[in-house]
mmCIF file of the C-alpha atoms, coordinates in Angstrom:
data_MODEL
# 
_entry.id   MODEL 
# 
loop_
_atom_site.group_PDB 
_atom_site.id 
_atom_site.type_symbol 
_atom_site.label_atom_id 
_atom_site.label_alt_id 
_atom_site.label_comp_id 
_atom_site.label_asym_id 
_atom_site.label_entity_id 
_atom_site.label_seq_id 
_atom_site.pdbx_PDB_ins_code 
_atom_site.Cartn_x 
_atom_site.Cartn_y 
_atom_site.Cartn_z 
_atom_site.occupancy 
_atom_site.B_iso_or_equiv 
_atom_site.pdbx_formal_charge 
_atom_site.auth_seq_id 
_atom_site.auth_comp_id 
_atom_site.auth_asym_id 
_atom_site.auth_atom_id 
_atom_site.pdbx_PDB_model_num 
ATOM 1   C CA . UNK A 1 1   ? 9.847   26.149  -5.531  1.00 0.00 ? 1   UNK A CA 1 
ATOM 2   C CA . UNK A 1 2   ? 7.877   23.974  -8.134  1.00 0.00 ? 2   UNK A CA 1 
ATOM 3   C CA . UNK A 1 3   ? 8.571   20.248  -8.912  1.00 0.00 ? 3   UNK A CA 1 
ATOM 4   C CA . UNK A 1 4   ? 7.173   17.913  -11.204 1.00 0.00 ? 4   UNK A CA 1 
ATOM 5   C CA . UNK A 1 5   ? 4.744   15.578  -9.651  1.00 0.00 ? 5   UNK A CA 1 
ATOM 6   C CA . UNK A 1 6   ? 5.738   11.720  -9.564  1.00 0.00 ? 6   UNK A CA 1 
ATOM 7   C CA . UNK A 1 7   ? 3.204   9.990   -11.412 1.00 0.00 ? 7   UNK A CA 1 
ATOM 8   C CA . UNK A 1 8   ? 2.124   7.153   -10.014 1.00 0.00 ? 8   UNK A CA 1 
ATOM 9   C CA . UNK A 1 9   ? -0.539  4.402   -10.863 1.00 0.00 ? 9   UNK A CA 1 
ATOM 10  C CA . UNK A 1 10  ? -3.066  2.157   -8.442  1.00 0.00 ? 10  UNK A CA 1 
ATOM 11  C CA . UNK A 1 11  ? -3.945  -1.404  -9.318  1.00 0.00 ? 11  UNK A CA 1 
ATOM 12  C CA . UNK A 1 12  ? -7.211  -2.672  -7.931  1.00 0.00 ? 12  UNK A CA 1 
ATOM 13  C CA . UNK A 1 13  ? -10.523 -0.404  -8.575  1.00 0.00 ? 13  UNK A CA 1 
ATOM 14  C CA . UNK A 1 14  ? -12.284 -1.625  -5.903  1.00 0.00 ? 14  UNK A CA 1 
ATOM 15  C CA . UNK A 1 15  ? -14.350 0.580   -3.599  1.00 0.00 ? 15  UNK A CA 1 
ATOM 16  C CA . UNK A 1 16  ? -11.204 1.490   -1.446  1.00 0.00 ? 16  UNK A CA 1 
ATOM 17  C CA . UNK A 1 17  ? -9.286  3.363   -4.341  1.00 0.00 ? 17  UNK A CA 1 
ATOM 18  C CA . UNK A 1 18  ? -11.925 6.044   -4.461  1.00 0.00 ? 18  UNK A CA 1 
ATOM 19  C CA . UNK A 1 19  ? -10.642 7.492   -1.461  1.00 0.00 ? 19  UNK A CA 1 
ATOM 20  C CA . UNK A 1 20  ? -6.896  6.596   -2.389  1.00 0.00 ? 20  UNK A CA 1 
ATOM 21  C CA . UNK A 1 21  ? -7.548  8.681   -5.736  1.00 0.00 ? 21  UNK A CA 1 
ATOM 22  C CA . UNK A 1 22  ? -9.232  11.320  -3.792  1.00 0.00 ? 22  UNK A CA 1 
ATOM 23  C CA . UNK A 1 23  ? -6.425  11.792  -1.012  1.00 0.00 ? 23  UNK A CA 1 
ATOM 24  C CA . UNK A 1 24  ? -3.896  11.390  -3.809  1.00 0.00 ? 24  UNK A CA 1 
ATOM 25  C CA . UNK A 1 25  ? -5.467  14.710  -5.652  1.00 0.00 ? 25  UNK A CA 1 
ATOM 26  C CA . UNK A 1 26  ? -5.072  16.910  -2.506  1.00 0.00 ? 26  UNK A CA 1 
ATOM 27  C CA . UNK A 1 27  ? -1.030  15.921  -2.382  1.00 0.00 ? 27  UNK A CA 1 
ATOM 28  C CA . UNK A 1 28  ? 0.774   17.866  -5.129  1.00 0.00 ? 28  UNK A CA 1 
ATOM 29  C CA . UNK A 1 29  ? 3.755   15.558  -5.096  1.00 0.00 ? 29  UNK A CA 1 
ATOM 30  C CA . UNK A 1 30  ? 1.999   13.143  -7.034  1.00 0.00 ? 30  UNK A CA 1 
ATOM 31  C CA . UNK A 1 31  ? -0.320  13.006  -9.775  1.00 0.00 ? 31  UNK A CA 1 
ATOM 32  C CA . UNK A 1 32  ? -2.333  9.680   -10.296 1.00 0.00 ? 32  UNK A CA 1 
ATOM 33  C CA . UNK A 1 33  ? -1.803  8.698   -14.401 1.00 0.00 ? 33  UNK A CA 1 
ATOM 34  C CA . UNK A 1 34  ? -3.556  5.492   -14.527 1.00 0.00 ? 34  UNK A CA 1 
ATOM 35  C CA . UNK A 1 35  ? -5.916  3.113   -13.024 1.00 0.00 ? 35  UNK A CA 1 
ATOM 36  C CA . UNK A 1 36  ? -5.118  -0.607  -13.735 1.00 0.00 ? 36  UNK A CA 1 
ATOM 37  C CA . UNK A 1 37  ? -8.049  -3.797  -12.906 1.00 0.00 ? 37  UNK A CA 1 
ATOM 38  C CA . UNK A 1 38  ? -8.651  -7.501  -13.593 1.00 0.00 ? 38  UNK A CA 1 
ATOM 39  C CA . UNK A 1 39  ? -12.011 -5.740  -14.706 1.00 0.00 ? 39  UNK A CA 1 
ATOM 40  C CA . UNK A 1 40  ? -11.659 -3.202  -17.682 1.00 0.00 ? 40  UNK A CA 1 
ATOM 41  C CA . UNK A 1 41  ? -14.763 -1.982  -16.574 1.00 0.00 ? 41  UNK A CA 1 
ATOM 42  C CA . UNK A 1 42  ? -14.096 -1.378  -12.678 1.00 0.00 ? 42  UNK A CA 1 
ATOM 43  C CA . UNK A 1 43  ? -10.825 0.666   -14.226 1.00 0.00 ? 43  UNK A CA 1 
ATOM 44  C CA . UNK A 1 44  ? -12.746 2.884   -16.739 1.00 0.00 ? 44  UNK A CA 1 
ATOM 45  C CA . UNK A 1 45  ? -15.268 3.532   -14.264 1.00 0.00 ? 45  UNK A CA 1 
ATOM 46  C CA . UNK A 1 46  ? -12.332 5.176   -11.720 1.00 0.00 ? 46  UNK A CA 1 
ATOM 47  C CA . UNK A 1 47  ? -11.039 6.465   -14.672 1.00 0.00 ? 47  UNK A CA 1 
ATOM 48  C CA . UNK A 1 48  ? -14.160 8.527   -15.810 1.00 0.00 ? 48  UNK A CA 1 
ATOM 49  C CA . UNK A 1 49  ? -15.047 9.246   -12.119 1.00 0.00 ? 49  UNK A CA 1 
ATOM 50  C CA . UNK A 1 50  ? -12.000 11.267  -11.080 1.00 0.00 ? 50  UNK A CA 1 
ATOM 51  C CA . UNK A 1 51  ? -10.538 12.171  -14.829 1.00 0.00 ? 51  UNK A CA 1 
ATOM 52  C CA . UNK A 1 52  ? -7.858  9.608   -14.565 1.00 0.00 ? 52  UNK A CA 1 
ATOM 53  C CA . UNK A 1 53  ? -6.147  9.955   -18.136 1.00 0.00 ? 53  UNK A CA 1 
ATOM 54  C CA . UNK A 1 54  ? -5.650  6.495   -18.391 1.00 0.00 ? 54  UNK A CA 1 
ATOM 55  C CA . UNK A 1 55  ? -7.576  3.113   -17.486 1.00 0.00 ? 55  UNK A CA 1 
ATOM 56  C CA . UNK A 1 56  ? -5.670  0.014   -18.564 1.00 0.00 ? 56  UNK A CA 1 
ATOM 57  C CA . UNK A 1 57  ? -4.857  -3.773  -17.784 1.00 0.00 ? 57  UNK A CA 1 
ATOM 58  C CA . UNK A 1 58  ? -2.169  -4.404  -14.780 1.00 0.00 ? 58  UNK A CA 1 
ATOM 59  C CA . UNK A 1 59  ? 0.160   -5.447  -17.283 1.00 0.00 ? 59  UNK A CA 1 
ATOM 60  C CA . UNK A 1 60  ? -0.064  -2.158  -19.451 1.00 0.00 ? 60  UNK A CA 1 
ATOM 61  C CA . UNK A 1 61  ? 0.247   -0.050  -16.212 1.00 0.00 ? 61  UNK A CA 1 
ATOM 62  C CA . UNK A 1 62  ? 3.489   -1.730  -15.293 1.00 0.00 ? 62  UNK A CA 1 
ATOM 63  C CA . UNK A 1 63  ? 4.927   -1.636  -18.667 1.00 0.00 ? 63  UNK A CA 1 
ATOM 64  C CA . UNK A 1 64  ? 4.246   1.840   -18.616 1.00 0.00 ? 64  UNK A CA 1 
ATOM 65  C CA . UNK A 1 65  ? 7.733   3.919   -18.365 1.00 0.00 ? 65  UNK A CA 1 
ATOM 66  C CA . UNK A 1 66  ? 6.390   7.374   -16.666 1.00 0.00 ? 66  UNK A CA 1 
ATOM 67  C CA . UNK A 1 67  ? 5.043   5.491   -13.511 1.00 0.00 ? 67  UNK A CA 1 
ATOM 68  C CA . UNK A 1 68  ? 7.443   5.601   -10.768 1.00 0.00 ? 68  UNK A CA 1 
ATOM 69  C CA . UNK A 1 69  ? 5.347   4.165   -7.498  1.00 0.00 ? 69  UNK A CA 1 
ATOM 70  C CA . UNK A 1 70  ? 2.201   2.042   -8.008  1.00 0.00 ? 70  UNK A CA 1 
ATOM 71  C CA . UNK A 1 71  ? -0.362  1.663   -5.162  1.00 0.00 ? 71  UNK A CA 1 
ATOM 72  C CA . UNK A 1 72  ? -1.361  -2.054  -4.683  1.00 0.00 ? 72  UNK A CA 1 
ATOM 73  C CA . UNK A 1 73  ? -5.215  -2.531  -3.884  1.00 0.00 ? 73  UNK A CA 1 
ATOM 74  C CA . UNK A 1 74  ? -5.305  -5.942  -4.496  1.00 0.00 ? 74  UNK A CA 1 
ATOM 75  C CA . UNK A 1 75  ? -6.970  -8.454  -2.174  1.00 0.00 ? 75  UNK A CA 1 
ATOM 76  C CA . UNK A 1 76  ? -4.698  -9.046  0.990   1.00 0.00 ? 76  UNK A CA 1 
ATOM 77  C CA . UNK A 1 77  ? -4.096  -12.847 -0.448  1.00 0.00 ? 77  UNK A CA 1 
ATOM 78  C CA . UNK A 1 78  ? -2.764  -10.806 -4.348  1.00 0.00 ? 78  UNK A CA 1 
ATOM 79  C CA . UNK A 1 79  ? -0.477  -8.463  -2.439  1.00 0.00 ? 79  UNK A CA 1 
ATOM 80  C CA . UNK A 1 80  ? 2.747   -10.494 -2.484  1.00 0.00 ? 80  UNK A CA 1 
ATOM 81  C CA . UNK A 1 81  ? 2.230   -11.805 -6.175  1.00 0.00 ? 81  UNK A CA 1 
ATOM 82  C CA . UNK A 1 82  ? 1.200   -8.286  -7.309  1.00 0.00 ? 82  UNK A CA 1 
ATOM 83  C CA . UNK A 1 83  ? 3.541   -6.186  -5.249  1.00 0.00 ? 83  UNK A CA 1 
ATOM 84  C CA . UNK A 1 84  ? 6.717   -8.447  -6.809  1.00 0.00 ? 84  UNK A CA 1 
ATOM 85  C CA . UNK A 1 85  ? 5.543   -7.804  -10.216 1.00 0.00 ? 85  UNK A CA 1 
ATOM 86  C CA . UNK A 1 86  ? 5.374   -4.127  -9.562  1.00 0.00 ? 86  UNK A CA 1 
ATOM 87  C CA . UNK A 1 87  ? 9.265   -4.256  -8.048  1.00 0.00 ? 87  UNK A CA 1 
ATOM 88  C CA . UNK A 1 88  ? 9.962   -6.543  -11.080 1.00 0.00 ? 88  UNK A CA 1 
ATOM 89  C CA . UNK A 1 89  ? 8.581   -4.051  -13.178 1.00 0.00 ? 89  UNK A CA 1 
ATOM 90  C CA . UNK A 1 90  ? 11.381  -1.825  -11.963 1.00 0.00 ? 90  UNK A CA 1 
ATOM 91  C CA . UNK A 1 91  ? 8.605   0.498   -10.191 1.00 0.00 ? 91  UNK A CA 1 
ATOM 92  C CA . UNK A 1 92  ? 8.342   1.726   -6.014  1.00 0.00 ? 92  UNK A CA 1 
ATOM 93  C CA . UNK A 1 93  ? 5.265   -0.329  -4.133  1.00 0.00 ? 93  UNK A CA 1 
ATOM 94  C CA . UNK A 1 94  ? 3.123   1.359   -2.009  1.00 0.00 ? 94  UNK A CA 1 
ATOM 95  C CA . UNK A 1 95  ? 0.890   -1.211  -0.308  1.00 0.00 ? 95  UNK A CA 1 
ATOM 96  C CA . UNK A 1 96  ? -2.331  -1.152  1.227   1.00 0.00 ? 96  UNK A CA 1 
ATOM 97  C CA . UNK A 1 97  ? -2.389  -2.611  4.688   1.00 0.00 ? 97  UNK A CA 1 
ATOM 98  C CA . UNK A 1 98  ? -1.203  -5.526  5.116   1.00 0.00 ? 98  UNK A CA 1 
ATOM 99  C CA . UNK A 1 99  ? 1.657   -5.297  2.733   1.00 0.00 ? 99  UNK A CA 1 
ATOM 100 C CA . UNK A 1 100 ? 1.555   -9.433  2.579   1.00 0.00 ? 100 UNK A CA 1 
ATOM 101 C CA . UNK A 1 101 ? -0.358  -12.310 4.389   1.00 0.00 ? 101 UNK A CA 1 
ATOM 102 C CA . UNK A 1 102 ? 2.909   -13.806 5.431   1.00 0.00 ? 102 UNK A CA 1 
ATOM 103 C CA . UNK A 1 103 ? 5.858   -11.982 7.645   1.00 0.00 ? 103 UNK A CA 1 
ATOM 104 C CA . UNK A 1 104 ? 8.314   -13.682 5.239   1.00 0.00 ? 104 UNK A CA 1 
ATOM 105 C CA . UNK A 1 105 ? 6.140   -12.550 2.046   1.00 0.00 ? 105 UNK A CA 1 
ATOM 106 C CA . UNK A 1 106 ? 6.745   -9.213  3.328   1.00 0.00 ? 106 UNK A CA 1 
ATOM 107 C CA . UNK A 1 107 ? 10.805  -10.364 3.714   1.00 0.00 ? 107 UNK A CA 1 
ATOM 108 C CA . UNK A 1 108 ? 11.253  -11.715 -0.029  1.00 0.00 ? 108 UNK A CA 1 
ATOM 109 C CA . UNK A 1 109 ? 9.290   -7.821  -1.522  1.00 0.00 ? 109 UNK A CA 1 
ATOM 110 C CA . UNK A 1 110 ? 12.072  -6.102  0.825   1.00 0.00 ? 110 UNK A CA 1 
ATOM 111 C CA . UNK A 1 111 ? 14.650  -8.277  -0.422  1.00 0.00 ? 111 UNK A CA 1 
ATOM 112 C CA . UNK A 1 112 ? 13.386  -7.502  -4.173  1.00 0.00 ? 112 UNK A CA 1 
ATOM 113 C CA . UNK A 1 113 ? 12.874  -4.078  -3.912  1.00 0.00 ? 113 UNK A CA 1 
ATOM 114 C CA . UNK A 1 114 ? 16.992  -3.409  -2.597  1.00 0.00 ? 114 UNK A CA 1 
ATOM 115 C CA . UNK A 1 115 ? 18.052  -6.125  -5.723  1.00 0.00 ? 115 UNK A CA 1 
ATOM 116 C CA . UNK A 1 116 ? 15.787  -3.804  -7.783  1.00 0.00 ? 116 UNK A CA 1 
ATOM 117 C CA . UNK A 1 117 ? 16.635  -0.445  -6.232  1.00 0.00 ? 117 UNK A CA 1 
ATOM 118 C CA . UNK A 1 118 ? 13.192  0.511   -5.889  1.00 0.00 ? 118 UNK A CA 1 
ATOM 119 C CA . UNK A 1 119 ? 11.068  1.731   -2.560  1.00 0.00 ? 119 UNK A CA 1 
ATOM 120 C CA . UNK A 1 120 ? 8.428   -0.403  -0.195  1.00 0.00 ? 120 UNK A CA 1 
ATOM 121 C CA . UNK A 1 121 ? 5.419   1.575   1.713   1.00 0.00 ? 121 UNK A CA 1 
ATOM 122 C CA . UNK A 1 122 ? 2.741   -0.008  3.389   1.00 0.00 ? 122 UNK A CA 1 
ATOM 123 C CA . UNK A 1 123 ? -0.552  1.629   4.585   1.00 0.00 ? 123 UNK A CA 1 
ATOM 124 C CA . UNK A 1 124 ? -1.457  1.785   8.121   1.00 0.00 ? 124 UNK A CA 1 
ATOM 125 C CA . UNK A 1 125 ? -4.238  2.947   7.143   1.00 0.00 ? 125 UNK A CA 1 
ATOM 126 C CA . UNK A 1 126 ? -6.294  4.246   3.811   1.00 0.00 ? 126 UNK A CA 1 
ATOM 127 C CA . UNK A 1 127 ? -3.784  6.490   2.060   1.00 0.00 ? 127 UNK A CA 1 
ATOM 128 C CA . UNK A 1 128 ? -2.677  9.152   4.710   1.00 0.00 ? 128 UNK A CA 1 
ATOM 129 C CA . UNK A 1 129 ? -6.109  8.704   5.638   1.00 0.00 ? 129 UNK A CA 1 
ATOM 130 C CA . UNK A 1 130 ? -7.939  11.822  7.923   1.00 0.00 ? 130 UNK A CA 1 
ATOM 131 C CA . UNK A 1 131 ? -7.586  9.501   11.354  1.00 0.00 ? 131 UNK A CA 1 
ATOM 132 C CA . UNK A 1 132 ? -3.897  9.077   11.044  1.00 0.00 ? 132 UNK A CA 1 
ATOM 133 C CA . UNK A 1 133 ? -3.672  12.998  10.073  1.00 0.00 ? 133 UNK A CA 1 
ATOM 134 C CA . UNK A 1 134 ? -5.518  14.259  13.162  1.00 0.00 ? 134 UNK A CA 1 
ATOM 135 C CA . UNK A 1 135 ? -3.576  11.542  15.122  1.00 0.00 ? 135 UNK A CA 1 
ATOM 136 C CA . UNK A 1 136 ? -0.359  13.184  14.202  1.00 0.00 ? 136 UNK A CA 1 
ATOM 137 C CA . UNK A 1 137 ? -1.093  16.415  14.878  1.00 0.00 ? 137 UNK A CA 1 
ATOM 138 C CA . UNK A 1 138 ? -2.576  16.334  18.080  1.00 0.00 ? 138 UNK A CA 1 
ATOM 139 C CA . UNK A 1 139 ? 0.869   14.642  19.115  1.00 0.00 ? 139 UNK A CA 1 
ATOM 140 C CA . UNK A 1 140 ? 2.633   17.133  17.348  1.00 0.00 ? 140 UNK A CA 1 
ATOM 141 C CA . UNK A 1 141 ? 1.057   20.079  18.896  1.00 0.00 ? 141 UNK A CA 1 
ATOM 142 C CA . UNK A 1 142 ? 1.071   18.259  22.887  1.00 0.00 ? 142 UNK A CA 1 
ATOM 143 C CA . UNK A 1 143 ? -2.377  17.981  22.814  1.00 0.00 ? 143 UNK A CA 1 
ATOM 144 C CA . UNK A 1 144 ? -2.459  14.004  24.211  1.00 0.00 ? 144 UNK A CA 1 
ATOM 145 C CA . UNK A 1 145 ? 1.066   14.597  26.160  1.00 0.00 ? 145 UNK A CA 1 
ATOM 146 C CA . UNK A 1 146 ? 4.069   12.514  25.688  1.00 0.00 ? 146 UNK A CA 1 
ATOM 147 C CA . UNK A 1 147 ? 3.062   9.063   23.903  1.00 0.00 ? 147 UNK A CA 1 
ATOM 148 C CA . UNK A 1 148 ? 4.276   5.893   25.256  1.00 0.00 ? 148 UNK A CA 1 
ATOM 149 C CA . UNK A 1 149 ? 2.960   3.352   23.411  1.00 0.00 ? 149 UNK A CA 1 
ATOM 150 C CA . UNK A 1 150 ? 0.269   2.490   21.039  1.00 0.00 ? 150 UNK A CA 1 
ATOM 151 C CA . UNK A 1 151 ? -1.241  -1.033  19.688  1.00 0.00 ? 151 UNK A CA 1 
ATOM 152 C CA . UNK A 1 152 ? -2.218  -2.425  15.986  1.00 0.00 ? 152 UNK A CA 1 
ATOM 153 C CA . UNK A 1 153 ? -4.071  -5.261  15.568  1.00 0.00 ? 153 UNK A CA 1 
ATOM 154 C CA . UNK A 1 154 ? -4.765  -7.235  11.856  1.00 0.00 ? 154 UNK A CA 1 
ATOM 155 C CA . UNK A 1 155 ? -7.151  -9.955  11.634  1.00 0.00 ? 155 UNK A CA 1 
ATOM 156 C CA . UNK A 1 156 ? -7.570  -12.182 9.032   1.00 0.00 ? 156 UNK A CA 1 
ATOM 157 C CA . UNK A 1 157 ? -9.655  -16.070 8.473   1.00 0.00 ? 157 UNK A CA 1 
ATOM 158 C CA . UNK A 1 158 ? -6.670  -18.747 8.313   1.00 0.00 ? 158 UNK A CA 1 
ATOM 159 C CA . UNK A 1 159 ? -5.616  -20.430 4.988   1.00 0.00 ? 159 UNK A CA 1 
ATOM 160 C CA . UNK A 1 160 ? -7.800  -23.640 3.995   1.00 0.00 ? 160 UNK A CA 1 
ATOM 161 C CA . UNK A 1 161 ? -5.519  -26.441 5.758   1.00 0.00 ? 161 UNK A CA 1 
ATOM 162 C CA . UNK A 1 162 ? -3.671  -27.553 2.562   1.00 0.00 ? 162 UNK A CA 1 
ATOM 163 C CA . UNK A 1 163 ? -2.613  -23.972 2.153   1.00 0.00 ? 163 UNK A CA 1 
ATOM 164 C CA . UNK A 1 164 ? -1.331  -23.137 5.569   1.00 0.00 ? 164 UNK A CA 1 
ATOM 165 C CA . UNK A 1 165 ? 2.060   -22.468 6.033   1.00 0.00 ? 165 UNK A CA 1 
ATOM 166 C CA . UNK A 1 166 ? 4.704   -24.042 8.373   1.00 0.00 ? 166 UNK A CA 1 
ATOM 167 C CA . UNK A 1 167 ? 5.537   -21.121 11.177  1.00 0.00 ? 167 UNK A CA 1 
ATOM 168 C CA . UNK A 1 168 ? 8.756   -21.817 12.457  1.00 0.00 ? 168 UNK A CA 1 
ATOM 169 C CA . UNK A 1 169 ? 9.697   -21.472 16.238  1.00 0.00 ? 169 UNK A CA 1 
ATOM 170 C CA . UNK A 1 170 ? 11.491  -17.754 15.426  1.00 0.00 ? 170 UNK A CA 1 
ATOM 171 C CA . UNK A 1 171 ? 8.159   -16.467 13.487  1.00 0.00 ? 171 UNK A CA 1 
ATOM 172 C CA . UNK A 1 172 ? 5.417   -14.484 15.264  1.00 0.00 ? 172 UNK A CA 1 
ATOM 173 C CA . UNK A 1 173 ? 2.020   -15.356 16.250  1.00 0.00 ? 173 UNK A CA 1 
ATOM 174 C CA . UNK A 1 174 ? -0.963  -12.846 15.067  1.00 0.00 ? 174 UNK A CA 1 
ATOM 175 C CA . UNK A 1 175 ? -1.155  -12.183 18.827  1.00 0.00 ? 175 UNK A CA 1 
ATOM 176 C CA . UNK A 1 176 ? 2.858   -10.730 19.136  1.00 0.00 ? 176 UNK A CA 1 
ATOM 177 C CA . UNK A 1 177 ? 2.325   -8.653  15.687  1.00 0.00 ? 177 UNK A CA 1 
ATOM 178 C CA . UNK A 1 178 ? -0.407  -6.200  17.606  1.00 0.00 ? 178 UNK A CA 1 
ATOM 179 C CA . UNK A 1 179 ? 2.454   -4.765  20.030  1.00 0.00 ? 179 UNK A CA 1 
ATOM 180 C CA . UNK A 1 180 ? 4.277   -1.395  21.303  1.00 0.00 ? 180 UNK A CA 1 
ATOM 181 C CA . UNK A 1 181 ? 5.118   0.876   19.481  1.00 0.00 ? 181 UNK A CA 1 
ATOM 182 C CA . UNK A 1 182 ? 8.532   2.994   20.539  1.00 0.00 ? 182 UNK A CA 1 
ATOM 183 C CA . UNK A 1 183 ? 8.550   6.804   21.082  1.00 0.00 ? 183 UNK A CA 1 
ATOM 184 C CA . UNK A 1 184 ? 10.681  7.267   18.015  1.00 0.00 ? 184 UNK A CA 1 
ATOM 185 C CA . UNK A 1 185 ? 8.174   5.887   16.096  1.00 0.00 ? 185 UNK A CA 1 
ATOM 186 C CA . UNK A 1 186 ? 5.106   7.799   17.264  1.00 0.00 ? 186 UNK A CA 1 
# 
């Protein structure tokens, strides 16, 4: 059975989307359309390395009507600005990792995304990136035996001090984000 691809657009053409647009080719589901930068010339340069058909501003990428998900590659401290602007733009996020700086960043894209009726992904890694893949299947075929638990840690510099925000008594520290993970989720 054949389907049409979902085309799909990244924004940021840093060095990490080379291997986003690479892993992206192998998957027939999608087809990447467009490459969007701050820097017309970091997004014709994706655009010419892997025959992207189009290389274009953020704003033109969003505006454009035949992308349905757009993969954020913005700087960590961009991905709650950019990733509402994609949701705004009526379009499903996919994230790189982390999907915001802030837990309740990551709270007010969720909330957008359901008002908006669109999707949020986040990457645990580069995009279904070989690690993760081999990870997977050695579970799935026994090889490790029965996971329990596993652990994820994120580390990041703190804000300047006039841009730190409040954490209330109910909000994580860094140190309870890196925790178990249940069987189900394995």
């Amino acid at each position: 059975m054949s389907r049409t691809p979902t085309k799909i657009g990244i924004i940021g053409c840093g060095v990490i989307s080379g291997i986003y647009i690479e892993n992206a080719k192998r998957l027939e589901a999608i087809e990447c359309v467009a490459v969007a930068d701050v820097n017309p010339a970091a997004a014709r340069y994706r655009a010419e390395q892997y025959a992207i058909p189009t290389a274009c501003s953020p704003g033109e990428l969003l505006a454009d009507p035949a992308i349905a998900i757009v993969v954020n590659l913005t700087p960590h401290r961009l991905h709650r600005q950019v990733g509402l602007q994609i949701i705004e733009a009526g379009k499903s996020l996919y994230s790189e990792k982390p999907l915001t700086v802030y837990r309740d960043e990551s709270q007010e894209l969720l909330a957008a995304a359901a008002k908006h009726g669109v999707r949020v992904g986040g990457a645990p890694d580069t995009f279904f990136g070989g690690a993760w893949q081999t990870a997977r299947k050695a579970i799935d075929d026994g090889l490790i035996g029965t996971p329990f638990a596993a652990t994820a840690t994120l580390q990041g510099r703190r804000a300047p001090a006039e841009q730190q925000r409040p954490r209330s008594a109910s909000s994580p520290t860094r140190a309870t984000v890196a925790g178990a993970i249940s069987r189900s989720q394995l």
